[in-house]
C-alpha angles and dihedrals in degrees: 000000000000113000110267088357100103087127092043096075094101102033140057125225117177101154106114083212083074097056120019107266103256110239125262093034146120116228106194133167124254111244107188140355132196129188108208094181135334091291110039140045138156128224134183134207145203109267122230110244086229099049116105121172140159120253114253091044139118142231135193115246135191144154130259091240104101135050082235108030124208120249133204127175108249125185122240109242092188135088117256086247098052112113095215119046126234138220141179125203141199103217109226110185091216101037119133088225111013095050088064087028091066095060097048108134120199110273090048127122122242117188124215139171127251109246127067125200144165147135102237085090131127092233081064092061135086111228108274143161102236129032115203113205106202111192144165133187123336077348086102086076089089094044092047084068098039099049088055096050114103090211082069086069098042091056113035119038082208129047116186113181121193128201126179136174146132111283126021089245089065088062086059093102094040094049090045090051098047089046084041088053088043085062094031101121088214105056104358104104093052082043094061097051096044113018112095127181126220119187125179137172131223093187120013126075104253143144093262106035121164146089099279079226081063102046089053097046087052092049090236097119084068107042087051095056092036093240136141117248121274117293126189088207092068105004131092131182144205117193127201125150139080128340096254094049088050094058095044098051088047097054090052100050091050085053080067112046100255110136117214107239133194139206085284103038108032114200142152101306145006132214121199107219104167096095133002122249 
């Protein structure tokens, strides 16, 4: 229960004129939300004229309904040129935030504090020629941000973004943002030639069913992209999903060679741990 908000189990309030706004924070206004199943939405805010941040980063993010609100580490979805800033959100009934989160409108206020960080992040990374984007769950979010991101291009001449859940409905953002990027007049025309989506499911019947871990180890990742295995020499990594995932890719990779790396010491791949997807 959120501290001092035992009668604010049914009810949302999200105006800072409710609760004193904490120091050392931004307090913006939702713009828009969208719910894309029971389980999932996406919502973006106003963004503070003073807030920089890398893409790839996260924030902590909270609600003006408690004298001490509660924080989680959300990834920016967003590029670090857009002028709003993006988020997308797993909805847990219980949860001290997301049970309030999920029921955000635009016009209301959103706090979140001032610095952004994060390892998924191109500076973490050693020069290379293809950039794989491993993702699962609402671990796109990251990705989201990097694959809009001009300096991607400028970077990697192949860009190969996974995305694996449970039910094809839950691919839904991944598969707008990357159409949306594809559009986009800023990258989308070296989007076209080098971003490449890869979608799977764990539950559901579909076309390209399977756990992404699987389908490297297999070597049909590969097969169905045409490309060769993964190679240290050429190849770089971002990881964001579950635990489990996260241990599983990792494992992988280091099989290969491949050495995680971090904003000071940039290597083969990166891994986010401040917050499961």
């Amino acid at each position: 229960m959120l501290d001092g908000a035992a009668s604010l189990a049914q009810q949302l309030p999200v105006s800072s004129a409710d609760y004193p706004l904490p120091a050392g924070v931004f307090a913006e206004t939702v713009m828009s939300v969208r719910h894309f199943t029971d389980r999932l939405f996406m919502f973006r805010i106003t963004r503070p004229r003073s807030f920089r941040f890398r893409s790839g980063e996260f924030v902590m993010i909270g609600l003006p309904n408690a004298l001490r609100p509660i924080y989680r580490a959300y990834s920016i979805a967003s590029p670090s040129w857009d002028d709003e800033l993006e988020f997308y959100s797993i909805k847990v009934p219980d949860g001290p935030l997301t049970r309030h989160l999920q029921k955000i409108q635009p016009g209301d206020t959103i706090i979140m504090r001032r610095k952004p960080t994060g390892t998924l992040v191109h500076d973490a990374l050693l020069p290379g020629s293809r950039l794989y984007l491993f993702s699962t769950g609402t671990g796109i979010a990251p990705f989201a941000s990097i694959i809009r991101d001009p300096e991607t291009y400028e970077k990697f001449d192949q860009i190969i973004l996974t995305h694996t859940c449970r039910q094809a409905a839950e691919l839904k953002y991944s598969q707008d943002v990357v159409a949306d990027t594809l559009d986009d007049p800023l990258v989308g025309a070296e989007a076209r030639e080098r971003l490449i989506r890869y979608p799977t499911t764990t539950q559901e019947p579909s076309s390209m069913r399977g756990r992404i871990t699987s389908r490297i180890e297999s070597g049909q990742l590969f097969d169905d992209l045409d490309l060769p295995p993964l190679s240290r020499s050429v190849d770089r990594c971002m990881i964001c999903g579950s635990m489990a995932f996260l241990k599983d890719t990792k494992q992988i990779l280091e099989a290969r060679g491949f050495v995680e790396g971090s904003n000071s010491s940039p290597a083969d791949y990166v891994v986010e741990r401040a917050f499961v997807g």
